[in-house]
BALOBA-1460 file (C-alpha; in Angstrom, 3 decimals):
// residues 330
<rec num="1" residu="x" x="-22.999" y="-52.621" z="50.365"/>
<rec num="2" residu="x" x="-19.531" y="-54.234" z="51.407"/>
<rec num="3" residu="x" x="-18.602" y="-58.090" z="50.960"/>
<rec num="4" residu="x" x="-17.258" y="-59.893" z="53.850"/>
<rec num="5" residu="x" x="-13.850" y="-59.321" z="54.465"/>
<rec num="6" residu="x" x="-11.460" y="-62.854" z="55.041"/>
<rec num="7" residu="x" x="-8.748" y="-62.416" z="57.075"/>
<rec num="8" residu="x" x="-6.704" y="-64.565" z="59.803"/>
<rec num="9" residu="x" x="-8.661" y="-64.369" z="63.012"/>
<rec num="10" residu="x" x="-7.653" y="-65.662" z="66.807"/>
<rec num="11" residu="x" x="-11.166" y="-66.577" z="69.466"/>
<rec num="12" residu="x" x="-10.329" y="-65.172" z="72.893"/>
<rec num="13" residu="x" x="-12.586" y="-66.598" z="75.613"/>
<rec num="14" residu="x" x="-13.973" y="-63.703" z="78.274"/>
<rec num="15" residu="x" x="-13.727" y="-63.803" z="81.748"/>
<rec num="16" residu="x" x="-13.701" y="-61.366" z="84.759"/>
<rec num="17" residu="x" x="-11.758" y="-61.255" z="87.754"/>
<rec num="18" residu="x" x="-9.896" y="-59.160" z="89.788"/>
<rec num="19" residu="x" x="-6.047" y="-58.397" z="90.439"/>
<rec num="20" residu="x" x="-4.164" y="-59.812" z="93.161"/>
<rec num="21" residu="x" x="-0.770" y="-58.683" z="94.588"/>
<rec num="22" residu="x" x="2.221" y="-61.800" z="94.311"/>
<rec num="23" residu="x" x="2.759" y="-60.878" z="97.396"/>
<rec num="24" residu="x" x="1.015" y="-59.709" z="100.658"/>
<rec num="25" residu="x" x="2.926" y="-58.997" z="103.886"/>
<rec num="26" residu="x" x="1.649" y="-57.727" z="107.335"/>
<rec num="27" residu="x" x="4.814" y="-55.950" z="108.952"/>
<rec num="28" residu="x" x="4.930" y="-56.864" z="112.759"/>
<rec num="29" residu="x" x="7.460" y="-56.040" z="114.523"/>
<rec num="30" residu="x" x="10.049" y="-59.015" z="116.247"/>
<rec num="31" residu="x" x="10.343" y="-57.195" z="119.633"/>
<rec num="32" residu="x" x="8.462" y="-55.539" z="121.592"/>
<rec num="33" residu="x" x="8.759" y="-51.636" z="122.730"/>
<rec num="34" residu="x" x="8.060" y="-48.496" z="122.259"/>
<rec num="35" residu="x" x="7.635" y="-46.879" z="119.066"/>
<rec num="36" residu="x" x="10.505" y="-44.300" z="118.030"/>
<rec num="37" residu="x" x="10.052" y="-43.472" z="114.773"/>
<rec num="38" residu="x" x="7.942" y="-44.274" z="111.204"/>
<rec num="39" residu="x" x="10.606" y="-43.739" z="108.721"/>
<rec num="40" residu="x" x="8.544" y="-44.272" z="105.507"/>
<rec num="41" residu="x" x="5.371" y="-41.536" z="103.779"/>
<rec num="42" residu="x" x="1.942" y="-43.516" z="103.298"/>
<rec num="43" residu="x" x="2.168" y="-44.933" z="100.466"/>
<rec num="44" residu="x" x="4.681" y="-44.525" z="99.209"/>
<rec num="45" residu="x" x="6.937" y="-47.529" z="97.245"/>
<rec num="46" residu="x" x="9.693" y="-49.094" z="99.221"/>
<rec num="47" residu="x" x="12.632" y="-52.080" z="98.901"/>
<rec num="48" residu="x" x="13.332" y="-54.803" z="100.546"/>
<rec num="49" residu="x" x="15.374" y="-53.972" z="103.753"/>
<rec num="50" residu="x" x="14.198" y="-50.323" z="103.913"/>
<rec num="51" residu="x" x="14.042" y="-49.164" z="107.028"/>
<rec num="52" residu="x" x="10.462" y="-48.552" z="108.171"/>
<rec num="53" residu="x" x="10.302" y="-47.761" z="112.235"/>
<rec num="54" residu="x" x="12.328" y="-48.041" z="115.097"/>
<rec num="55" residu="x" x="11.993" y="-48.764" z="118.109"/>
<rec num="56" residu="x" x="13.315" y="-47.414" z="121.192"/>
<rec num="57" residu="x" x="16.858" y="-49.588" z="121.269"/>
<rec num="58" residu="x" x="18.087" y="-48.917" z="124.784"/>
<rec num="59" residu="x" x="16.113" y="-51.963" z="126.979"/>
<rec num="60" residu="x" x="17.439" y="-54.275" z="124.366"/>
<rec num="61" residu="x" x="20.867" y="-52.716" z="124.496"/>
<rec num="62" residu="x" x="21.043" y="-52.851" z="128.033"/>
<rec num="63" residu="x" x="20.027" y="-56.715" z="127.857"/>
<rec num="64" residu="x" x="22.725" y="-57.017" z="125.445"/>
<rec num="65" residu="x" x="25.219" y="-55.707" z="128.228"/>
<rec num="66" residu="x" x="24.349" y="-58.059" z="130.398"/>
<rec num="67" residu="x" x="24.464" y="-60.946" z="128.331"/>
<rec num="68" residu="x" x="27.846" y="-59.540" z="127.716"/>
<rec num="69" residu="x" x="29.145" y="-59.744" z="131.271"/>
<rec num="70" residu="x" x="27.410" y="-62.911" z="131.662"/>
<rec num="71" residu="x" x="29.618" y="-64.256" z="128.923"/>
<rec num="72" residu="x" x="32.573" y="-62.275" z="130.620"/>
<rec num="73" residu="x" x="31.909" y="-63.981" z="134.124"/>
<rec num="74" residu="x" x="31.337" y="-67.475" z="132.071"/>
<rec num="75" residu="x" x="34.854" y="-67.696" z="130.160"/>
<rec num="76" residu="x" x="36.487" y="-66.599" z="133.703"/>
<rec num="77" residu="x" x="34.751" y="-69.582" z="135.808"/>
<rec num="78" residu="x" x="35.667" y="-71.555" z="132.368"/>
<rec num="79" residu="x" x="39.239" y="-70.769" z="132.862"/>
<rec num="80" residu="x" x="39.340" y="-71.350" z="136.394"/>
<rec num="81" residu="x" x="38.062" y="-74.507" z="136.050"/>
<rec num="82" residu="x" x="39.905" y="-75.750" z="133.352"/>
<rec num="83" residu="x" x="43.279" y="-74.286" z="135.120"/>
<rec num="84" residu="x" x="42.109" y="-76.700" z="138.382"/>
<rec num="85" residu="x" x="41.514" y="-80.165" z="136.471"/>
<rec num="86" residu="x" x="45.162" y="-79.566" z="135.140"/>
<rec num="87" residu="x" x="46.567" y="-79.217" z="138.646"/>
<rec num="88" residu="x" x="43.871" y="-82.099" z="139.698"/>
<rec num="89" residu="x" x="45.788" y="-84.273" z="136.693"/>
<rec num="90" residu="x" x="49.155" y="-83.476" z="137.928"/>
<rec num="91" residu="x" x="47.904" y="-84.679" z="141.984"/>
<rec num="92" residu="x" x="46.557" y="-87.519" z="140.606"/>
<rec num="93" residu="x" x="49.181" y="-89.057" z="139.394"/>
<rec num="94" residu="x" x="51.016" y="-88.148" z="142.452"/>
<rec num="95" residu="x" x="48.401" y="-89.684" z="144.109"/>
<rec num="96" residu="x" x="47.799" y="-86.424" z="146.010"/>
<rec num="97" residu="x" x="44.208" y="-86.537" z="145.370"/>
<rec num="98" residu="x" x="41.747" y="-89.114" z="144.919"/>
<rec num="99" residu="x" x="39.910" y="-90.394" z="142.255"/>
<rec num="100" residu="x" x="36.483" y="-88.370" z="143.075"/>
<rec num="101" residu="x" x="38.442" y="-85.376" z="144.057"/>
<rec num="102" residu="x" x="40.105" y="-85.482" z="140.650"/>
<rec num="103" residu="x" x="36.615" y="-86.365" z="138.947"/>
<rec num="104" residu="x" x="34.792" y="-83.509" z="140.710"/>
<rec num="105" residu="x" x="37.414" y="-81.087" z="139.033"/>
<rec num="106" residu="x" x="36.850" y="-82.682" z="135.433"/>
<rec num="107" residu="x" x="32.851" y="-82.261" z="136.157"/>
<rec num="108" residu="x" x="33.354" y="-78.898" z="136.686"/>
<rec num="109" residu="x" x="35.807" y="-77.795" z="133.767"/>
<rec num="110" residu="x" x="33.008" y="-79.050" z="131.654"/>
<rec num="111" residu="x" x="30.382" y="-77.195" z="133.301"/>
<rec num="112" residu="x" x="32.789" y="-74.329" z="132.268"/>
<rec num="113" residu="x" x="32.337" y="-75.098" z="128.976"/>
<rec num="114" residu="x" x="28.724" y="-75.343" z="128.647"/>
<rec num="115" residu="x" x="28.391" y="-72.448" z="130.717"/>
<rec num="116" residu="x" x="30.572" y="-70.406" z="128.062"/>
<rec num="117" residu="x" x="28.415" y="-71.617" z="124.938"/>
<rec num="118" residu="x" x="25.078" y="-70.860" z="126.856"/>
<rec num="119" residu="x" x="26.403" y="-67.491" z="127.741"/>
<rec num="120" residu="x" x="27.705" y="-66.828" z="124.024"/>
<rec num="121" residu="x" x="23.942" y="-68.117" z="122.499"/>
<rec num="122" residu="x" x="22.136" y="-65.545" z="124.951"/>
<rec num="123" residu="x" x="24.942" y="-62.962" z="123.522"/>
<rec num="124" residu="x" x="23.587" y="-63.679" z="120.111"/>
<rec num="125" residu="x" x="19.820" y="-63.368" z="121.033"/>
<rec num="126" residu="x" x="20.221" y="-60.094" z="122.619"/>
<rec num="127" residu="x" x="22.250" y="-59.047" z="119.591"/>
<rec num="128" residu="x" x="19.272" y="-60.102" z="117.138"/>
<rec num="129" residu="x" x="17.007" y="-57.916" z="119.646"/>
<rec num="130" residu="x" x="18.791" y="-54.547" z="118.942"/>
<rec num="131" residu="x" x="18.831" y="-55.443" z="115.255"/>
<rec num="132" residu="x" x="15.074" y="-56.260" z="115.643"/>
<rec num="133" residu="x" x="14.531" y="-53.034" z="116.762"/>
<rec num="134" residu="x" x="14.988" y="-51.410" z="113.833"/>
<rec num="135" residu="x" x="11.843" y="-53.115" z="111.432"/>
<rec num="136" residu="x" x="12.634" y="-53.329" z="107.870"/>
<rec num="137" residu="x" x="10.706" y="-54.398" z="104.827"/>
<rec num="138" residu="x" x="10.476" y="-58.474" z="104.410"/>
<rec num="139" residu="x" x="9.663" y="-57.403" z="100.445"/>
<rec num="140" residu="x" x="9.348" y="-54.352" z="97.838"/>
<rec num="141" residu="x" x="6.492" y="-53.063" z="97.043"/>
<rec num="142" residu="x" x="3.931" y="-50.541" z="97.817"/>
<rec num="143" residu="x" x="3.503" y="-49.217" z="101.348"/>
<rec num="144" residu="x" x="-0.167" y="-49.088" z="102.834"/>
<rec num="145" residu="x" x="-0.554" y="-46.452" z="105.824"/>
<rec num="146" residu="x" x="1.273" y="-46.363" z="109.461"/>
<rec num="147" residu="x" x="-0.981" y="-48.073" z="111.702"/>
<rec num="148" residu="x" x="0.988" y="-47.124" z="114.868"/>
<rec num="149" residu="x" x="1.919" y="-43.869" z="115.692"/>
<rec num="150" residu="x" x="5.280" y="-43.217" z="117.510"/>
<rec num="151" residu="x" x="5.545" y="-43.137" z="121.274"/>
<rec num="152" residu="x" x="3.113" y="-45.968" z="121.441"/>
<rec num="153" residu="x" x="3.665" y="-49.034" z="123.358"/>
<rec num="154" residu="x" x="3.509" y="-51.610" z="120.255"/>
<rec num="155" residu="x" x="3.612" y="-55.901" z="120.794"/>
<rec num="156" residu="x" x="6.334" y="-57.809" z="119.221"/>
<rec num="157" residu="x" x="7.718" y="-61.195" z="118.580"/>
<rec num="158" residu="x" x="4.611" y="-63.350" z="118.070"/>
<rec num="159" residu="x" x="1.268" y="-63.855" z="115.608"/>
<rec num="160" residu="x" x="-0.334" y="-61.411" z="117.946"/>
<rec num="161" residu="x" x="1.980" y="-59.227" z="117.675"/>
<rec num="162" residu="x" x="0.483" y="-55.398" z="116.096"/>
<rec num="163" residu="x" x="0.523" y="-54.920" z="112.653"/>
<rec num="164" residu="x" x="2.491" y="-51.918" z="112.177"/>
<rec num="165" residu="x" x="1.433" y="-51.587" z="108.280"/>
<rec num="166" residu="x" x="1.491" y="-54.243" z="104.794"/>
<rec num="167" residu="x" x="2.849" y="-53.897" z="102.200"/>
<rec num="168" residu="x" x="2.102" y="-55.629" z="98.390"/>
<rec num="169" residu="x" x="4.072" y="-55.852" z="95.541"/>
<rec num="170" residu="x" x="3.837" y="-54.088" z="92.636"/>
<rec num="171" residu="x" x="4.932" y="-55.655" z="89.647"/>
<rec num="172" residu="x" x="3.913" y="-57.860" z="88.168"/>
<rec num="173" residu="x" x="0.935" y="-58.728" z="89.518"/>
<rec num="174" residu="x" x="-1.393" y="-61.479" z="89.450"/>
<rec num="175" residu="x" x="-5.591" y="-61.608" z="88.065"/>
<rec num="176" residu="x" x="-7.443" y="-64.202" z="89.408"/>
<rec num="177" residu="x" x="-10.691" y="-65.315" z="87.830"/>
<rec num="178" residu="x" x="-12.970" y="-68.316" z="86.962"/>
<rec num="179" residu="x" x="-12.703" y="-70.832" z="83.953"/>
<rec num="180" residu="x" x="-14.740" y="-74.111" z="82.684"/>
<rec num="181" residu="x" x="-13.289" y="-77.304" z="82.964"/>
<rec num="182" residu="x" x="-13.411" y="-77.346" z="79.182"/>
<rec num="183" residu="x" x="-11.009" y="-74.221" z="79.322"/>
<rec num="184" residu="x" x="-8.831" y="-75.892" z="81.937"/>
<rec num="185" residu="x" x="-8.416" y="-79.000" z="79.496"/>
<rec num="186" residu="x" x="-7.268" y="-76.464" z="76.108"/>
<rec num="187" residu="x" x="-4.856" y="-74.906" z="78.351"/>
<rec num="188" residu="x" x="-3.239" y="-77.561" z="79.972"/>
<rec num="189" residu="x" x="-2.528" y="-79.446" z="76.861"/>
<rec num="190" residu="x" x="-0.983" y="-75.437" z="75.039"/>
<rec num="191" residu="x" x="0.986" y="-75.752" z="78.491"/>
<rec num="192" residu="x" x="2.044" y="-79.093" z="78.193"/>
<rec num="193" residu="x" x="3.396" y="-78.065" z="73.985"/>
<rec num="194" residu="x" x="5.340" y="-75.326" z="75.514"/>
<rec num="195" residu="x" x="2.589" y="-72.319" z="74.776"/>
<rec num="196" residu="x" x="1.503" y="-70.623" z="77.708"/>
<rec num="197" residu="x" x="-1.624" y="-68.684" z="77.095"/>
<rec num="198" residu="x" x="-1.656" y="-65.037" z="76.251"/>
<rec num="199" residu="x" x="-3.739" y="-63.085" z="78.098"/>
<rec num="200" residu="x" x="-5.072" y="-59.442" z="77.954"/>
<rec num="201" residu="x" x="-6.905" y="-57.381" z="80.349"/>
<rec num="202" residu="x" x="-9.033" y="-54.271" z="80.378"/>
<rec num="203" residu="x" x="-10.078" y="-52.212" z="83.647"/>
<rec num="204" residu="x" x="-13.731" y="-51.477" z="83.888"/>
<rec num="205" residu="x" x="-13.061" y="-47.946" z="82.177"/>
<rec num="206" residu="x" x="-11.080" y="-48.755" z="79.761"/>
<rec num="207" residu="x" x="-12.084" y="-50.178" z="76.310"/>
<rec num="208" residu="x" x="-8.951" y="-51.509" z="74.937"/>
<rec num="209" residu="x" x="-7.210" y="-54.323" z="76.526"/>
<rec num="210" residu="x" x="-4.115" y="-52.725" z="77.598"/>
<rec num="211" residu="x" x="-2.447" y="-55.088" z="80.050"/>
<rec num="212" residu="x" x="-0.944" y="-58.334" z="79.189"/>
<rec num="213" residu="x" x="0.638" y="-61.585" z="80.099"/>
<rec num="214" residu="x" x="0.352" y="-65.103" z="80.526"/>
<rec num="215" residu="x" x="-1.719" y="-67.537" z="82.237"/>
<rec num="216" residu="x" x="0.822" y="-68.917" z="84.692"/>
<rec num="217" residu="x" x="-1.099" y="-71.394" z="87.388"/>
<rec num="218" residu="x" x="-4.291" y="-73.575" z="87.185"/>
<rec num="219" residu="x" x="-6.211" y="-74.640" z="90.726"/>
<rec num="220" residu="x" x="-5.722" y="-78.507" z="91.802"/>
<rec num="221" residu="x" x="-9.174" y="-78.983" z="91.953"/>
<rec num="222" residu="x" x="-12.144" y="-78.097" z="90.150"/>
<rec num="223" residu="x" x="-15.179" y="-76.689" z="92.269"/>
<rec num="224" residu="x" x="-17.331" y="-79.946" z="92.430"/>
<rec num="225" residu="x" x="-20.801" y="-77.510" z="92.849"/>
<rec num="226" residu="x" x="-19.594" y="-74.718" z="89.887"/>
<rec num="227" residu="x" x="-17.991" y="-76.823" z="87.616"/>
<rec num="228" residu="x" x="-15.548" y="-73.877" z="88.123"/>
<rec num="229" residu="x" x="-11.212" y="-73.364" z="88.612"/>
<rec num="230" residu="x" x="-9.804" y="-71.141" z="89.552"/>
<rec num="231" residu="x" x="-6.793" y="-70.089" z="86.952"/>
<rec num="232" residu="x" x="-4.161" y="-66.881" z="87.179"/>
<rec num="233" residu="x" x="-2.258" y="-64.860" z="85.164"/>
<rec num="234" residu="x" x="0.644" y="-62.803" z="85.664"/>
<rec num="235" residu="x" x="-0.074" y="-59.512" z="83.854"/>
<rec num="236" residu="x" x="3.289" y="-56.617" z="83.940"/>
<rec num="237" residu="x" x="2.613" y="-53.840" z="86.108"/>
<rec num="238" residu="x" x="5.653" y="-51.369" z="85.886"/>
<rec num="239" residu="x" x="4.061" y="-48.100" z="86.532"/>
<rec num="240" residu="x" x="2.249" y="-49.661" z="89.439"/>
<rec num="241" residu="x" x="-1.127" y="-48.489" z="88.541"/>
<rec num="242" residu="x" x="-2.956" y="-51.320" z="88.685"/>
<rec num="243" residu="x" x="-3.753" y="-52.349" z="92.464"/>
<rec num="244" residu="x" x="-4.285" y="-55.333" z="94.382"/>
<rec num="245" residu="x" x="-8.460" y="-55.584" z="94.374"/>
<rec num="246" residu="x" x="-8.978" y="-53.617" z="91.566"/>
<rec num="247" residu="x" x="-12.019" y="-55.479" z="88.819"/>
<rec num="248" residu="x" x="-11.142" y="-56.261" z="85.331"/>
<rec num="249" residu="x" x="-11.981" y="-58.292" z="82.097"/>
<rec num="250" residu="x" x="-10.184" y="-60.631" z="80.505"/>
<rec num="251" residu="x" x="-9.452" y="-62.348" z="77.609"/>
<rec num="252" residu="x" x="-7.466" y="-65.294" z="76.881"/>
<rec num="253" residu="x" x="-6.398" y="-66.729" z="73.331"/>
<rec num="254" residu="x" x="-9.043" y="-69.888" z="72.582"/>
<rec num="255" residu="x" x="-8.330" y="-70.738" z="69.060"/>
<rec num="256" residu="x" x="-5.215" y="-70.678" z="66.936"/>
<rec num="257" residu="x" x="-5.403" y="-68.680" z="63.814"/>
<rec num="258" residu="x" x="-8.098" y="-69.677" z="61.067"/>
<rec num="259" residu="x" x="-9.836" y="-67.901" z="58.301"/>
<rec num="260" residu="x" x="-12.969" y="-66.071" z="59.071"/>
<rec num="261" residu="x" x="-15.549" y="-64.347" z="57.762"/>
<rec num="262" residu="x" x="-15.715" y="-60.864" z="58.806"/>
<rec num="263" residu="x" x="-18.483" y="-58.015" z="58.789"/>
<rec num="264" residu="x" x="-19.216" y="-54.855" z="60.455"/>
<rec num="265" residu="x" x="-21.463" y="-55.480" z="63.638"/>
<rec num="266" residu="x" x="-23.541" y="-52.657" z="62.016"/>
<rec num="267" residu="x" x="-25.176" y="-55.037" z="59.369"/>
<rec num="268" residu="x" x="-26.410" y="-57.423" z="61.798"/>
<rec num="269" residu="x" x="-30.143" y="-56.960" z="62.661"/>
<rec num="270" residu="x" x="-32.225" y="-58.819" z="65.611"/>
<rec num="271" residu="x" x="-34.941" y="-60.874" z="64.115"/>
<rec num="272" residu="x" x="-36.357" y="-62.615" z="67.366"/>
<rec num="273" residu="x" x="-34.196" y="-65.073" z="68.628"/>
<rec num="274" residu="x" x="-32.232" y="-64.869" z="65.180"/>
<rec num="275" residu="x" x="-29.298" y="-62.753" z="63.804"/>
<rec num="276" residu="x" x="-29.601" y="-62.094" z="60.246"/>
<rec num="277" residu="x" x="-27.946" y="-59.768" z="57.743"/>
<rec num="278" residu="x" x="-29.641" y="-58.635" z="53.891"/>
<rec num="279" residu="x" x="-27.548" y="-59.496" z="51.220"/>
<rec num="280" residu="x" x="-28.399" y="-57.863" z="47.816"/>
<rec num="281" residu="x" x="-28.960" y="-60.309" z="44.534"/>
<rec num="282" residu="x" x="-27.378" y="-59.583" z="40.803"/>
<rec num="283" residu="x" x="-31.230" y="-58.053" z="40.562"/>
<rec num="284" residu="x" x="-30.917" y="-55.666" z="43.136"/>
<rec num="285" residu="x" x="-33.797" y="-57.840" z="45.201"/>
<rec num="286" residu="x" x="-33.240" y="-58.234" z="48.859"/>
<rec num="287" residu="x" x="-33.026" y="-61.664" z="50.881"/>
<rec num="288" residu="x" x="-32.290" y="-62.119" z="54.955"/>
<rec num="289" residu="x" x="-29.609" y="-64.597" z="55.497"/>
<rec num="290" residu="x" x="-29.867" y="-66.375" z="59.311"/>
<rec num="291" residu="x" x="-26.588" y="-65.971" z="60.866"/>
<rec num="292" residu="x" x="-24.402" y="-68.009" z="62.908"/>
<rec num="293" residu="x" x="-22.134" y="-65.600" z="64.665"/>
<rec num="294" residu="x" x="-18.912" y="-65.695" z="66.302"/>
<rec num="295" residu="x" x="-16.647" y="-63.097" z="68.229"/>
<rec num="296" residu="x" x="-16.408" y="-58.890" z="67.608"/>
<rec num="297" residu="x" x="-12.846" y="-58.073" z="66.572"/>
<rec num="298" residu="x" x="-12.733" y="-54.659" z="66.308"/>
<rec num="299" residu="x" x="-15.960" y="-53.484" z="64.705"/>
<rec num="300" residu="x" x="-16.358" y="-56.068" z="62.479"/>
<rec num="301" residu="x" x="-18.295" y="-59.118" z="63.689"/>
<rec num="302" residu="x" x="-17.185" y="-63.334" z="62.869"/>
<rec num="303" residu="x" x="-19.927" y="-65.094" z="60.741"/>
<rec num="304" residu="x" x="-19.160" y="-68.835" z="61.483"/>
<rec num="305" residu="x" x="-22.061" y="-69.462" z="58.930"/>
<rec num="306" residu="x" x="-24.966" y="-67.814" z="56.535"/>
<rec num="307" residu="x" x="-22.857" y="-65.614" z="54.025"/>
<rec num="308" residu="x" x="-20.450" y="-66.378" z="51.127"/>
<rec num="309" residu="x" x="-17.424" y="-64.159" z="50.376"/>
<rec num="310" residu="x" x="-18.776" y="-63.222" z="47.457"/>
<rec num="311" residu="x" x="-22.443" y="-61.975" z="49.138"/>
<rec num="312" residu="x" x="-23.318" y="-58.538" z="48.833"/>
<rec num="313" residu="x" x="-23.870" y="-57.367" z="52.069"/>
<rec num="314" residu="x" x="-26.564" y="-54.585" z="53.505"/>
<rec num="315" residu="x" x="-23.819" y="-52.466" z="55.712"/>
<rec num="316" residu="x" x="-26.108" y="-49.529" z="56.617"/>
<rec num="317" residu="x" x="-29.797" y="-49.535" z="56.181"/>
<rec num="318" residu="x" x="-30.688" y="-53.011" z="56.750"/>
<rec num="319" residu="x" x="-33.125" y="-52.312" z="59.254"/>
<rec num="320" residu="x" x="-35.275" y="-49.947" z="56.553"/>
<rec num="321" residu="x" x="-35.477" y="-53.186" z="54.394"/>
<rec num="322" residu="x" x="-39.372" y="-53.481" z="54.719"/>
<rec num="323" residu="x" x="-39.733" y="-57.055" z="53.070"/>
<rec num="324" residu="x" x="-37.356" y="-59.418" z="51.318"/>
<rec num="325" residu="x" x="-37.330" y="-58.991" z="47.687"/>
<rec num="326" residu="x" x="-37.698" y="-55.160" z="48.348"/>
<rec num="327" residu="x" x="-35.329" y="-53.801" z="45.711"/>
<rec num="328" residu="x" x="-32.365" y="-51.173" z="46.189"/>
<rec num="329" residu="x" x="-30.549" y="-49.425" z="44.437"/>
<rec num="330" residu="x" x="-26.511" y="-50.285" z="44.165"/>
């Protein structure tokens, strides 16, 4: 026989859901070509900017040449022109020339020019081809496997271009689950005060809840058919061993601190539809109490209602109680 212990107590609502990476990225590469090289292990973590594959460089080189004489040939016609509206200035006002003559020459100077900067913007977009042949990480994270092998023929520059692998980050990551409208309300308004919910989660082999956060983002709109939003929280993740997909349970902090009522789950028998515990009278006689129950913490069990602190309480054995009144011995 034990009386119920009193001690400060905090709800935490239940939910399941399952972990989601902050960020997702298919890796496509911005040219097209043929595959050199896969510079990465499956896998395998990486940073932002690593180098992951390369592709063959020399078309896009060669483009780059040309683009280069192109500019070459464009700053000489540029120069020529501009070197033949000075002479046309100087025979115009010798009247040498006339007016179209001189206005044909000051067309053509500023074709020059034009020419030049179209030249110099196809220099730059064959220089941002070589780069692009060389495909790094847009983000760190965790590598999934090559999808492309090298020496194939892979599509660039474009949605349909192939996916050459993803990657997700890491830490920390996000778990996504399902929450009442009520819910919604209690933590917008702990938001709101500055108190962003706690939140702990436990993988489905795991009985302690290991992981924590804070819930960081509530949906815009509540599911008109389910009643249901959609809420997140960020959880830390800096071994890396939880993974995008991956099912958990949550809980979330529902109640500030309070005195409760508190005792072991063990003393709580099923009668029907009721929960009741035996307490013991200053006789020794026996008497069920009905129950109104709250949350397990631990191995000890909330009683909202039913007992008083100073009850005597049945901790083992209750269920050998054969009638109330029975007597036992302290």
């Amino acid at each position: 026989m034990a009386n119920p212990i009193v001690q400060k107590v905090v709800d935490w609502d239940d939910f399941v859901g399952r972990f989601q990476a902050q960020q997702a990225v298919e890796v496509r590469a911005r040219v097209g070509g043929y595959l050199q090289s896969v510079n990465f292990k499956d896998g395998q973590m990486v940073t932002k900017g690593q180098l992951l594959f390369t592709l063959d460089p020399r078309p896009a080189e060669a483009a780059l040449a040309s683009a280069r004489a192109q500019l070459a040939q464009a700053e000489a016609q540029k120069a020529q022109g501009a070197s033949e509206f000075a002479r046309a200035q100087t025979l115009l006002n010798a009247t040498a020339i006339s007016r179209e003559e001189f206005e044909a020459k000051r067309a053509a100077a500023a074709s020059g020019d034009a020419a030049v900067g179209l030249a110099q913007a196809n220099v730059r977009a064959r220089q941002l081809d070589v780069e692009f042949t060389r495909v790094t990480a847009p983000a760190s994270g965790r590598v999934s496997n090559r999808r492309v092998d090298a020496g194939n023929l892979v599509a660039g520059g474009s949605s349909a271009a192939d996916v050459l692998t993803t990657i997700v980050s890491q830490d920390p990551i996000y778990f996504v689950f399902d929450g009442s409208e009520a819910l919604l309300l209690r933590y917008q308004r702990e938001a709101i005060a500055g108190r962003p919910a706690p939140v702990k989660v436990r993988l489905q082999d795991e009985t302690d809840y290991r992981w924590t956060g804070v819930l960081d983002f509530t949906d815009n709109a509540i599911d008109a058919n389910s009643g249901a939003v959609r809420l997140r929280a960020t959880i830390k993740n800096g071994t890396g061993f939880l993974r995008p997909g991956m099912f958990g349970h949550a809980q979330v902090v529902g109640s500030k601190a309070y005195d409760a009522m508190l005792i072991p789950d063990s003393a709580i028998i099923a009668d029907g539809i009721r929960r009741i515990a035996y307490v013991v009278n200053a006789d020794g006689s026996t008497a069920p109490r009905p129950l109104t129950l709250g949350p397990l913490v631990g191995s000890l069990r909330v009683v909202r209602s039913g007992l008083a602190p100073n009850d005597r309480v049945i901790v083992n054995g209750g269920q050998r109680v054969q009638m109330p009144g029975q007597k036992v011995a302290a």
